[in-house]
Residue frames as a rotation matrix with the C-alpha (Angstrom) as fourth column:
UNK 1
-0.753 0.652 -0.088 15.80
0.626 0.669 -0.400 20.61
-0.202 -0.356 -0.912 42.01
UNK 2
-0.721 0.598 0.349 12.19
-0.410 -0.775 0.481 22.03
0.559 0.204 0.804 41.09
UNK 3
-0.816 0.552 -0.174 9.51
0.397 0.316 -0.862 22.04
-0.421 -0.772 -0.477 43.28
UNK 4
-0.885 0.333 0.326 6.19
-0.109 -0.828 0.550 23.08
0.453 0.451 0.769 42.50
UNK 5
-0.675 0.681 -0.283 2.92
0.552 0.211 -0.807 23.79
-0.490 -0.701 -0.518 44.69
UNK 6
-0.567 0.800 0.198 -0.56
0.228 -0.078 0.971 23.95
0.792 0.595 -0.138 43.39
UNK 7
-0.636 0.769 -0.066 -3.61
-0.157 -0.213 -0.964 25.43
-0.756 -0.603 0.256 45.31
UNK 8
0.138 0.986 0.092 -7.29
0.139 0.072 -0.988 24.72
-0.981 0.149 -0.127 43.85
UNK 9
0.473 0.023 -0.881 -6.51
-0.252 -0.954 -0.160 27.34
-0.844 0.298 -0.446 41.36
UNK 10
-0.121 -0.759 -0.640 -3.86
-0.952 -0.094 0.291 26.39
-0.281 0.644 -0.712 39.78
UNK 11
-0.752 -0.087 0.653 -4.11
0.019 0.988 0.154 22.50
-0.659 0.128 -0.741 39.98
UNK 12
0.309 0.944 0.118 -7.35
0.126 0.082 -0.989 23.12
-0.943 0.320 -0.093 37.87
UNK 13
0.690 -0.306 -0.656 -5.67
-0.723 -0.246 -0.645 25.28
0.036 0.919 -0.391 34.83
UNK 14
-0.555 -0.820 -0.137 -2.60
-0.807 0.492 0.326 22.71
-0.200 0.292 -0.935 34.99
UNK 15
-0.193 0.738 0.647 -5.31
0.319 0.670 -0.670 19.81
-0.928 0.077 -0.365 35.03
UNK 16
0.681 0.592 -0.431 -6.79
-0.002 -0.587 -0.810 21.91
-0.732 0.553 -0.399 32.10
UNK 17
0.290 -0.875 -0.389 -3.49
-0.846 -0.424 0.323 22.03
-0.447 0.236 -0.863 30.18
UNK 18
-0.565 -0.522 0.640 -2.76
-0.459 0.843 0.282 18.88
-0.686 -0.134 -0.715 30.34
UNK 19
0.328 0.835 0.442 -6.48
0.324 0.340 -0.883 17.75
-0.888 0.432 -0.159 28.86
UNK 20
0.736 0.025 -0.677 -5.28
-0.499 -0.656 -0.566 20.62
-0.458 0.754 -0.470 25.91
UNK 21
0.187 -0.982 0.014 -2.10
-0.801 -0.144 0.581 19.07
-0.569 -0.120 -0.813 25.33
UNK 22
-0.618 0.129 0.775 -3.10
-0.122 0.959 -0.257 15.71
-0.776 -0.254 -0.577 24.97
UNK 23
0.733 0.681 -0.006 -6.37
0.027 -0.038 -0.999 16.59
-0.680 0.732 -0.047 22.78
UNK 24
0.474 -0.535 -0.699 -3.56
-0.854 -0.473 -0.217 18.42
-0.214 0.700 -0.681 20.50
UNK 25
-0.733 -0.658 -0.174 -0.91
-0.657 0.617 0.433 15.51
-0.178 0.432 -0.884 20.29
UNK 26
-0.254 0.480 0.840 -3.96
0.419 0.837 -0.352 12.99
-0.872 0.262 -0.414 19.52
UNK 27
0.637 0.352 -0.686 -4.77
-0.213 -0.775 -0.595 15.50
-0.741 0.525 -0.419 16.72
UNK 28
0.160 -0.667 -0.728 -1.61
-0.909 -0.387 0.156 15.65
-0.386 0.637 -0.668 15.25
UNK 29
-0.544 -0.466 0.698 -1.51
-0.453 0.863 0.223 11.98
-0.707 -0.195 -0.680 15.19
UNK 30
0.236 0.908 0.347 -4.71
0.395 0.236 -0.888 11.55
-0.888 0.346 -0.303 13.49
UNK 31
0.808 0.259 -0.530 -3.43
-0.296 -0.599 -0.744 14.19
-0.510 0.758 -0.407 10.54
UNK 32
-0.519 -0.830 -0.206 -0.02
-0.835 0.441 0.328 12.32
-0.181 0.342 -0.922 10.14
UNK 33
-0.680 -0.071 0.730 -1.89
0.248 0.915 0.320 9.03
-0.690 0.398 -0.605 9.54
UNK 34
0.661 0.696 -0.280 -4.28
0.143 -0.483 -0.864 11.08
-0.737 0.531 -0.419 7.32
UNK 35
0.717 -0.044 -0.696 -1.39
-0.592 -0.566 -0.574 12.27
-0.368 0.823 -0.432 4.99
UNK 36
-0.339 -0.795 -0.502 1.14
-0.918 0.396 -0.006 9.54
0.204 0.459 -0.865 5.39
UNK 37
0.407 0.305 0.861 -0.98
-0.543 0.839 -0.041 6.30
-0.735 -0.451 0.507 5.14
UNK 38
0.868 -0.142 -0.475 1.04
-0.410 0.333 -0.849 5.68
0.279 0.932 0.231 2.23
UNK 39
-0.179 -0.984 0.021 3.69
-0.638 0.100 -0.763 4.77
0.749 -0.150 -0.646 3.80
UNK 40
-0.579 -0.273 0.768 1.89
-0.741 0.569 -0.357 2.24
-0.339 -0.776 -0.532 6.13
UNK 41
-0.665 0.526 -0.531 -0.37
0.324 0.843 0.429 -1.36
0.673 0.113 -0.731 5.82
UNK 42
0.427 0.897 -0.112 -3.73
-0.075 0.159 0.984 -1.66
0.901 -0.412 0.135 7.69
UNK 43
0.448 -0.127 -0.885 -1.85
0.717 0.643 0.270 -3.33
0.534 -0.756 0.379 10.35
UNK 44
0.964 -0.265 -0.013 0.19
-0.191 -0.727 0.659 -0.45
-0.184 -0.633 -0.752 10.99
UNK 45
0.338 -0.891 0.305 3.50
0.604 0.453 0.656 -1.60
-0.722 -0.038 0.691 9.87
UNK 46
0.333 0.107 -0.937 5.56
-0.540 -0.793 -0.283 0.14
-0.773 0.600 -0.206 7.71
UNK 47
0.803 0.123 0.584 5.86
0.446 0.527 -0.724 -0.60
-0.396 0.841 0.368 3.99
UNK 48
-0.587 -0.735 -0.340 9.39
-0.162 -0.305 0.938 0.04
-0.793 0.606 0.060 1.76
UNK 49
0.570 0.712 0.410 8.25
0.387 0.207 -0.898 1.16
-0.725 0.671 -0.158 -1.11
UNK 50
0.032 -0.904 -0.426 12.10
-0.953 -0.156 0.261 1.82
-0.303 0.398 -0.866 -2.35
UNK 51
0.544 0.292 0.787 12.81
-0.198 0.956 -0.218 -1.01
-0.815 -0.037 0.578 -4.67
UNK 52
0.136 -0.568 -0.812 16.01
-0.988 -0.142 -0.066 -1.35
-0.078 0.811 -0.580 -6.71
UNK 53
-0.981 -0.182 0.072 16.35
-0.172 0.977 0.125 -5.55
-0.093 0.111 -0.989 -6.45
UNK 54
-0.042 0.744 -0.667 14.15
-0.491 0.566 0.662 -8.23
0.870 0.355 0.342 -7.60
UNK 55
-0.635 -0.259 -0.728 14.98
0.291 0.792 -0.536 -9.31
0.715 -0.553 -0.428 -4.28
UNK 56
-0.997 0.059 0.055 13.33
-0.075 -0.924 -0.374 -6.21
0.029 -0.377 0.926 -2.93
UNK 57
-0.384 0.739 -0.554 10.42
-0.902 -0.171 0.397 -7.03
0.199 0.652 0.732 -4.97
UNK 58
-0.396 0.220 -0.892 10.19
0.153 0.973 0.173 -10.60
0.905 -0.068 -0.419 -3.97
UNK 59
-0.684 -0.147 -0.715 9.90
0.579 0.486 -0.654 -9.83
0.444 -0.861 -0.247 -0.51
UNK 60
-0.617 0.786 -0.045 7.22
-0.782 -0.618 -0.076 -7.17
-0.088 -0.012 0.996 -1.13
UNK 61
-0.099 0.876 -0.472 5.25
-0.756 0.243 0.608 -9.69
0.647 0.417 0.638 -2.62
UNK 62
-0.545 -0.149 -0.825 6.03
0.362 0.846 -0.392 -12.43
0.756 -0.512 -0.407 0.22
UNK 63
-0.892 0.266 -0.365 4.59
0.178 -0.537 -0.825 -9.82
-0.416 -0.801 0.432 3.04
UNK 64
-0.310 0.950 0.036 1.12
-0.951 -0.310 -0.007 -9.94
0.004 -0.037 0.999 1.36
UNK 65
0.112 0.397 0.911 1.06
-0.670 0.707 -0.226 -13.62
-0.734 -0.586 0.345 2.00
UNK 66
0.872 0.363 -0.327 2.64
-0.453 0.349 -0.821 -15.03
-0.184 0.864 0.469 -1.59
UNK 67
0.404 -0.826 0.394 5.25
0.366 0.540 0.758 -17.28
-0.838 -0.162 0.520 -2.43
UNK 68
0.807 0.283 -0.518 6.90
-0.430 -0.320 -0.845 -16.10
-0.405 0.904 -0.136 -5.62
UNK 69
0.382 -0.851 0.360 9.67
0.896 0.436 0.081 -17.83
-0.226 0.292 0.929 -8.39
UNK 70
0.607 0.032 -0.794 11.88
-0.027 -0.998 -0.060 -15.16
-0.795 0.058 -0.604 -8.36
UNK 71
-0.771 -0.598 0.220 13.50
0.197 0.105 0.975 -16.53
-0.606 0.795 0.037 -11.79
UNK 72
0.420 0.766 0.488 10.03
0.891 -0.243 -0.384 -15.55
-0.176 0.595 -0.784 -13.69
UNK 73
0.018 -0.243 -0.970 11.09
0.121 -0.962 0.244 -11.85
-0.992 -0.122 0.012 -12.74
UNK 74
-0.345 -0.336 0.876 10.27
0.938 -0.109 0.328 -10.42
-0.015 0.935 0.353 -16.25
UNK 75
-0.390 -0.261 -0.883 10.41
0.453 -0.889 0.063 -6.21
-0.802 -0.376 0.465 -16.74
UNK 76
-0.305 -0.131 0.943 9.09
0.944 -0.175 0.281 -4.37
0.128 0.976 0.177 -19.67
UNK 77
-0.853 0.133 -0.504 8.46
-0.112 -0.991 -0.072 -0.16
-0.509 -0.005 0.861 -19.79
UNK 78
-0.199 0.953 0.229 4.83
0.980 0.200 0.020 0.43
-0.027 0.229 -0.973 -19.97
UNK 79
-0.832 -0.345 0.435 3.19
0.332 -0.937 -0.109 3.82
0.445 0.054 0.894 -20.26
UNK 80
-0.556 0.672 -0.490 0.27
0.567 -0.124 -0.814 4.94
-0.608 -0.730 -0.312 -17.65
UNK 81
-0.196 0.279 0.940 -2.57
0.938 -0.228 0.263 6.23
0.288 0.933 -0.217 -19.87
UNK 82
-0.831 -0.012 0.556 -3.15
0.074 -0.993 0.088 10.20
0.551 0.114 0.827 -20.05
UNK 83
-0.470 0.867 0.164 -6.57
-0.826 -0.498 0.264 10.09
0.310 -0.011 0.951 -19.45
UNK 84
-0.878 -0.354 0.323 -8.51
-0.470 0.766 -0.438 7.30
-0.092 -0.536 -0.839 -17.43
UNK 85
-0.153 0.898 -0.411 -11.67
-0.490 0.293 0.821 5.53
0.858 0.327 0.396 -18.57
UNK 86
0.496 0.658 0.567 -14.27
-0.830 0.168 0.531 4.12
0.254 -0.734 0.630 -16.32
UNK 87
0.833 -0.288 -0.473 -12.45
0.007 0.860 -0.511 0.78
0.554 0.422 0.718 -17.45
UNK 88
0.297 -0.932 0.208 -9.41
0.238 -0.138 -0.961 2.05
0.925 0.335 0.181 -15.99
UNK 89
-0.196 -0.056 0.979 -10.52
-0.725 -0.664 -0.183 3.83
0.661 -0.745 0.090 -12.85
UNK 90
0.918 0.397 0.015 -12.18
-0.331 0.743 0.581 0.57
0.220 -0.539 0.813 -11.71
UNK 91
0.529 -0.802 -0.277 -8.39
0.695 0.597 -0.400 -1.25
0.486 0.019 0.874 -12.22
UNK 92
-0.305 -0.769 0.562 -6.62
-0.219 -0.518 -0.827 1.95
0.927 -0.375 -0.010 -10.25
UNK 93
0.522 0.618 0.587 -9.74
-0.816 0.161 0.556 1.27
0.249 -0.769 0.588 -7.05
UNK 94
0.828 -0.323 -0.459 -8.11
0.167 0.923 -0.348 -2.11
0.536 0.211 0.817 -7.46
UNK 95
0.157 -0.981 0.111 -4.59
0.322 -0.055 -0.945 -0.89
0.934 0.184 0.307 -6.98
UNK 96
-0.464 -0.158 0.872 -5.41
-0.491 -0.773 -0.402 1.30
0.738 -0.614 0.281 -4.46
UNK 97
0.767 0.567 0.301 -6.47
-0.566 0.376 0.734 -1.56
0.303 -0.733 0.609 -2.07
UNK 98
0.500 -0.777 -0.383 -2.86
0.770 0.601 -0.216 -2.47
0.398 -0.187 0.898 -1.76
UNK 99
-0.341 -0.889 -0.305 -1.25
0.928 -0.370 0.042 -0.42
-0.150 -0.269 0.951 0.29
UNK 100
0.571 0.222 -0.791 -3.13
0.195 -0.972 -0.132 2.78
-0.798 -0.079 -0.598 -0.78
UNK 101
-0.539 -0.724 0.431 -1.45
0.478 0.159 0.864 2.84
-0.694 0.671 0.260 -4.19
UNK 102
0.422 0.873 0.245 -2.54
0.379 0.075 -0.922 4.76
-0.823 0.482 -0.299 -7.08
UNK 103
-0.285 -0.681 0.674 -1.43
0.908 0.033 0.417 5.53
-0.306 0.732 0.609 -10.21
UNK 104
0.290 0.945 0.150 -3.21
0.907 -0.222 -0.357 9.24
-0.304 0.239 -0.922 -10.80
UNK 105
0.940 0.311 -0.143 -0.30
0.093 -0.636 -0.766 10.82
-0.329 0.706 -0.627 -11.03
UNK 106
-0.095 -0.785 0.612 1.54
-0.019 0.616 0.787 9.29
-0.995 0.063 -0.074 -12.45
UNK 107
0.487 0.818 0.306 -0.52
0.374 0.121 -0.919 9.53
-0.789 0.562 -0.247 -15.79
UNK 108
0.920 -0.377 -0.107 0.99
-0.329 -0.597 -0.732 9.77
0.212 0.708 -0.673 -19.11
UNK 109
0.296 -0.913 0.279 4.56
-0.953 -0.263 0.149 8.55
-0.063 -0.310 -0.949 -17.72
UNK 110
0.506 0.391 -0.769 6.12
-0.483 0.867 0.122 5.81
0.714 0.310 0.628 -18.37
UNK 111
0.496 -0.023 0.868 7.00
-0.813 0.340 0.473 2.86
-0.306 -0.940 0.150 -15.56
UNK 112
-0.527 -0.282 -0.802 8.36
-0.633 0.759 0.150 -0.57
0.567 0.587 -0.579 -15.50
UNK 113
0.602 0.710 -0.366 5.79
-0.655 0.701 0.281 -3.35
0.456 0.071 0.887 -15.38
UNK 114
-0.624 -0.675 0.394 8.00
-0.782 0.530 -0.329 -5.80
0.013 -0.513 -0.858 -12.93
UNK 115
0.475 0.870 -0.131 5.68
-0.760 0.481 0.438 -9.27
0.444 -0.108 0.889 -13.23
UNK 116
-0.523 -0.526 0.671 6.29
-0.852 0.288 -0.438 -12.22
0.038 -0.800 -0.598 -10.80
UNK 117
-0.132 0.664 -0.736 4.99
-0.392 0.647 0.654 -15.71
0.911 0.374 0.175 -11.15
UNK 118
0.076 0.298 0.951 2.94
-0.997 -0.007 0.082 -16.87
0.031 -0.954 0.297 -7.86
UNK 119
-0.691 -0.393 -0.606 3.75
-0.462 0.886 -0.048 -20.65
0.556 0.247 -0.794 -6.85
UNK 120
-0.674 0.656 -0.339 0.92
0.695 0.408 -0.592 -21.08
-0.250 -0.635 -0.731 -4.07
UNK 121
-0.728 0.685 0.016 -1.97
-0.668 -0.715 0.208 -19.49
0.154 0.141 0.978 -5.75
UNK 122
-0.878 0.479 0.005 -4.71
0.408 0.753 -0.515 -22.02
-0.251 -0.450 -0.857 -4.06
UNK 123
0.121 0.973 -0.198 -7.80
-0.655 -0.072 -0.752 -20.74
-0.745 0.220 0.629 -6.23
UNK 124
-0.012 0.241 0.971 -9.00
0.338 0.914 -0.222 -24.01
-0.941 0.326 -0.093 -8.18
UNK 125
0.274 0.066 0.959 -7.81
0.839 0.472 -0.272 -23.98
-0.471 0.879 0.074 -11.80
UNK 126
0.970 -0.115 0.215 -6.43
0.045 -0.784 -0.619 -21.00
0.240 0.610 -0.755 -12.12
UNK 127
0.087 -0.940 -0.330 -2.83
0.995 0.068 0.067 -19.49
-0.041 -0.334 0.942 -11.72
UNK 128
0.942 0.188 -0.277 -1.73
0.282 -0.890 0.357 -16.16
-0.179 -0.415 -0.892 -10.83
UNK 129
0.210 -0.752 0.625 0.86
0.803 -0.232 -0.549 -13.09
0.557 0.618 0.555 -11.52
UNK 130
0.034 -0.209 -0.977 2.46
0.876 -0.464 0.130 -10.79
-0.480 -0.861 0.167 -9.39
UNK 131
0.535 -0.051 0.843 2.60
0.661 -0.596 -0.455 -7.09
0.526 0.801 -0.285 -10.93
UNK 132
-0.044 -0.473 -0.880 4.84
0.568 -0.736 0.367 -4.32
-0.822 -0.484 0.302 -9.12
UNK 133
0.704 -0.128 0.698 4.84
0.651 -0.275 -0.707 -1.02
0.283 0.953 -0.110 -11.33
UNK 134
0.489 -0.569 -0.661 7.85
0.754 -0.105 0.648 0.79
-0.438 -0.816 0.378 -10.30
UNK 135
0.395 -0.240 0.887 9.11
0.698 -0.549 -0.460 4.08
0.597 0.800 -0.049 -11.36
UNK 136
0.009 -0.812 0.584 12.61
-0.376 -0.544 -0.750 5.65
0.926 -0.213 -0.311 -10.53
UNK 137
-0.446 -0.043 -0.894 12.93
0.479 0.832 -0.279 2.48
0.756 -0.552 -0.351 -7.95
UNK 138
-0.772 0.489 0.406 9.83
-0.561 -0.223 -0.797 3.72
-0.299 -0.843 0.446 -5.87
UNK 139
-0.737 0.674 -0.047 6.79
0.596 0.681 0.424 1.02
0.318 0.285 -0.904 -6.41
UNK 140
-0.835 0.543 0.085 3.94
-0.388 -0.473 -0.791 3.17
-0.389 -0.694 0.606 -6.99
UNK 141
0.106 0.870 -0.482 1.33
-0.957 0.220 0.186 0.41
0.268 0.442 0.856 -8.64
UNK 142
-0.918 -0.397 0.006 0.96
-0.389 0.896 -0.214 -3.62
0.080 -0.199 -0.977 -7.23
UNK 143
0.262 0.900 0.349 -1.90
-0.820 0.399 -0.411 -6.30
-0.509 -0.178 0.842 -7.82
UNK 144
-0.652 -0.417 0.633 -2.24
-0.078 0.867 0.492 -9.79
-0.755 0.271 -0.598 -8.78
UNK 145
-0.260 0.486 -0.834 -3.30
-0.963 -0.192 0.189 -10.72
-0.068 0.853 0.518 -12.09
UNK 146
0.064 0.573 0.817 -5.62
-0.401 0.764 -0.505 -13.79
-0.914 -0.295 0.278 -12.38
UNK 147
-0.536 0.152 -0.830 -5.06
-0.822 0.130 0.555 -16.31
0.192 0.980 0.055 -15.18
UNK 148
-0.279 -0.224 0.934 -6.52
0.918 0.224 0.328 -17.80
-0.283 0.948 0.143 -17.58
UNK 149
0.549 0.764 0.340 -9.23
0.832 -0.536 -0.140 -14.62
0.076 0.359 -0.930 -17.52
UNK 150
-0.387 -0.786 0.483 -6.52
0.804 -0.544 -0.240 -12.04
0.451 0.295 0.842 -17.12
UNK 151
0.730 0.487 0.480 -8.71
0.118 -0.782 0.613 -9.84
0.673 -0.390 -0.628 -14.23
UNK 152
-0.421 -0.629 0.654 -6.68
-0.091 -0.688 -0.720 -7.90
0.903 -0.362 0.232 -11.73
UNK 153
0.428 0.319 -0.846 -6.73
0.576 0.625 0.527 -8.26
0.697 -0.712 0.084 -8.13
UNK 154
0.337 -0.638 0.692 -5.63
-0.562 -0.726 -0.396 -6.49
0.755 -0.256 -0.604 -5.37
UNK 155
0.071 -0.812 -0.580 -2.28
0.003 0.581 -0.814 -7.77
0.998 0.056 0.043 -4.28
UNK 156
-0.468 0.129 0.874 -3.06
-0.880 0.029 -0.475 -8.87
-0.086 -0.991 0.100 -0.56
UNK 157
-0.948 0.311 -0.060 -3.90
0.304 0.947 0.106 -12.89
0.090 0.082 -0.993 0.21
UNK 158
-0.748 0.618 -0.241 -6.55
0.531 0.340 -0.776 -12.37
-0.398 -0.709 -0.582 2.59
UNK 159
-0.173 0.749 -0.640 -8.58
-0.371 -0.652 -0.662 -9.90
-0.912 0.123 0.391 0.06
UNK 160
-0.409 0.092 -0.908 -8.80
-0.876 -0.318 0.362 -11.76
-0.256 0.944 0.211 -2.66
UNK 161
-0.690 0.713 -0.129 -11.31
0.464 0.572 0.676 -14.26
0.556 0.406 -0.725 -2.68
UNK 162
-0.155 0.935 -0.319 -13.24
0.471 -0.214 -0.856 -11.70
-0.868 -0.283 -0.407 -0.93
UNK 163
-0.499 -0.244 -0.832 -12.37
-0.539 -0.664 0.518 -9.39
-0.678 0.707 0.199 -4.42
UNK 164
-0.844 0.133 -0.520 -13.36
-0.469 0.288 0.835 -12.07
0.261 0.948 -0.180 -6.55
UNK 165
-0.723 0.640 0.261 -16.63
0.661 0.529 0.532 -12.89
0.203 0.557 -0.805 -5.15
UNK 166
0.166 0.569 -0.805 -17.94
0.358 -0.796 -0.489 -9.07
-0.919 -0.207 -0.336 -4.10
């Protein structure tokens, strides 16, 4: 059994302690979602961003709010350019509104381009394309691609008709 008795004195510095303690773990918390927000959503959930199935991949893209045919599923090896033009940096800003994704270094390397056809894309007259880029089954690149015009999007329902008219 422990017992412990406080006078003024003490109950103050243990009071005091406690306040430290507390400051600290809220601290550390704050610097773990600082370095590992890759690894969550806005919401606070966590994202798998391991991906060896198209099934894997389907259900990424279902959890940003898309239906997807998961017989489209078509793969080709792309390479990530060396060096990023303005052109380019705008389309990584893009990327990096999914999930905190970016492709920067990755640069120079090549990936596979994983593309998904969307079945409930509900913007008038167009039609839409999942992308996943995925290298050594870890997905580090995802956005929807907008046809007929062929702009990029970042792969998340509820941001993209705010994407396509800001």
């Amino acid at each position: 059994m422990f017992v412990l008795t406080l006078n003024k004195k003490k109950s103050g510095k243990v009071v005091s302690a406690i306040i430290v303690v507390a400051f600290l773990v809220g601290i550390g918390f704050g610097v773990k979602n600082l370095f590992f927000k890759n690894q969550e959503t806005g919401t606070g959930s966590k994202v798998n961003l391991k991906m060896k199935t198209t099934q894997e991949m389907a259900e990424y893209i279902i959890s940003k709010g898309y239906t997807v045919d998961l017989q489209s599923a078509q793969v080709k090896e792309v390479r990530i350019p060396k060096k990023f033009d303005a052109e380019f940096e705008n389309f990584n800003r893009k990327i990096n509104k999914t999930d905190n994704l970016s492709l920067e270094k990755y640069k120079n390397d090549k990936v596979n381009k994983w593309t998904f056809a969307i079945t409930d894309y509900d913007v008038k007259d167009k039609t839409a394309t999942a992308v996943l880029l995925i290298k050594k089954d870890k997905l580090i690149g995802a956005y929807l691609l907008q046809h007929p015009e062929g702009t990029a999007h970042p792969l998340q329902k509820n941001s993209i008709r705010g994407d396509i008219l800001g």
